[in-house]
N, C-alpha and C positions, 0 to 999 in steps of 0.2 A: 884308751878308748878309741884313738883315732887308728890306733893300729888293727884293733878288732876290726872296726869299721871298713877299713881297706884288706884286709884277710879276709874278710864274707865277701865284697866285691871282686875280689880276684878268684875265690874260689867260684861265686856266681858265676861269673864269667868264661871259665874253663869249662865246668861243667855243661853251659849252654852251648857252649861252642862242641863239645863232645857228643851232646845230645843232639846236635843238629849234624852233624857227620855220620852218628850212627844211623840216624833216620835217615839219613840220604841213603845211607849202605842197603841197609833194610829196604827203601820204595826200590833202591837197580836193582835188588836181586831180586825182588819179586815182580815187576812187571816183565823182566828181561827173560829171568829162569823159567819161576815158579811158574805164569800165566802160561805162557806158550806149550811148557807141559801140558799142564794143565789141560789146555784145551785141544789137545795133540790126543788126549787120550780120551775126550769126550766126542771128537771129530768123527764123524759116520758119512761124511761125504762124498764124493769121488776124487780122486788124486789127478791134481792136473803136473806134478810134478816132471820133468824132462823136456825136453825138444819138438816143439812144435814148428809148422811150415807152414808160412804166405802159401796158398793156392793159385798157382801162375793165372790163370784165366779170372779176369773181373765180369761183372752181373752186366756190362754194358756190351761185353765181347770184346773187348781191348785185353791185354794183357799186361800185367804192371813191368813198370821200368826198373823193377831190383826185384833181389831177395832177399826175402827176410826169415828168419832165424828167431824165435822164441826160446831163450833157456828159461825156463819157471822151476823156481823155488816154493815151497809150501808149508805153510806148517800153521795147521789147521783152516780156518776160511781164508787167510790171509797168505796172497800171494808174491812174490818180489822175483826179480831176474833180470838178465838183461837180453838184450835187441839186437842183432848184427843185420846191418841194411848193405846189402854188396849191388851196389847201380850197374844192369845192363849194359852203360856207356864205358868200355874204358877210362874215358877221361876223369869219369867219378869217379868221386872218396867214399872207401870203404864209413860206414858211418857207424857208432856205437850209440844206445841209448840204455837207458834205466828203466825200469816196468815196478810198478807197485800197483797193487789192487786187493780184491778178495772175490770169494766162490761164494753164490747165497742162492741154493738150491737146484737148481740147473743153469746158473746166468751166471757170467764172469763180466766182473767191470775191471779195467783198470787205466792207469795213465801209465803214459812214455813221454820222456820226454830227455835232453841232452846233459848228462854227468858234468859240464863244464860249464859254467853262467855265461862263456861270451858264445855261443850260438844258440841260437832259435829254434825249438823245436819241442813242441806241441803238440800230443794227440790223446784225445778219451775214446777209450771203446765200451761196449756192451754187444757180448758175445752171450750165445746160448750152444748150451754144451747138447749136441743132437747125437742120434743112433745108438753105436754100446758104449761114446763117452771116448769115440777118437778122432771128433771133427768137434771143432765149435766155428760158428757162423752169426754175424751179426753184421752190426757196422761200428764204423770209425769215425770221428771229426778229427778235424789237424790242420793246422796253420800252412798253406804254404806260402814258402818263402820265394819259391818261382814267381808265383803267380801273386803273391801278395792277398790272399785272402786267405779266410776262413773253409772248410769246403767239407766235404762227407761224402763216404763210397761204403758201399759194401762189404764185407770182406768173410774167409772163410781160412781158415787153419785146419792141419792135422798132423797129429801126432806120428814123430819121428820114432823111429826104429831104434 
């Protein structure tokens, strides 16, 4: 009897453990694969996929102290890529960041921010995608770390070649 009784338990046990590894299997390959198809193939919006450019001249008539580089990734409203900031100053460091957001109807939001925990570096935009869909223009918030505050400017991108 007692062996029955630890034969079901050990079989119980195997089989829940099995049962919970294939579920695991099944949820990664569907939100990972299946979704993204999925919605790759219902997507009818504009492609913001490739290389975009910081527009040197700012809304105040200053001109920014780098350049910046958009690679965007796509795949369907949701956007990812990353940032290359190359500073005016010789003396700056070229700087990398990360970009995650999505597309929802002619407006792009996304954040950037530093692929490594020990620097600082924070920004949200909300851009709107204008003319045939090769400028977006909006603004930016962002931490600086110069200045030590929070701050917002304008800003306008277009689409690389």
């Amino acid at each position: 009897m007692e062996r029955d009784v630890l034969v079901g338990l050990i079989t119980g046990l195997a089989s829940g453990v099995l049962t919970a590894i294939l579920l695991w299997i099944a949820t990664s390959v569907w939100v990972t694969k299946f979704i993204p198809w999925y919605e790759e193939r219902l997507y009818k919006g504009i492609s913001l996929q490739g290389t975009w450019t910081l527009v040197p001249k700012r809304d105040d008539g200053n001109v920014w102290g780098h350049e910046e580089l958009l690679d965007i990734r796509q795949v369907a409203h949701r956007i990812s890529g990353t940032v290359a900031l190359t500073p005016a100053a010789a003396k700056s460091k070229r700087a990398a960041l990360v970009l995650a957001g999505e597309v929802r109807d002619r407006f792009v939001m996304f954040t950037m921010q530093s692929p490594s925990g020990n620097k600082l570096s924070y920004s949200t935009y909300l851009l709107e995608i204008v003319g045939s869909g090769d400028t977006m223009r909006g603004a930016c918030a962002f931490y600086s770390v110069r200045e030590a505050n929070i701050d917002c400017f304008k800003v306008e991108y277009r689409r690389g070649d």
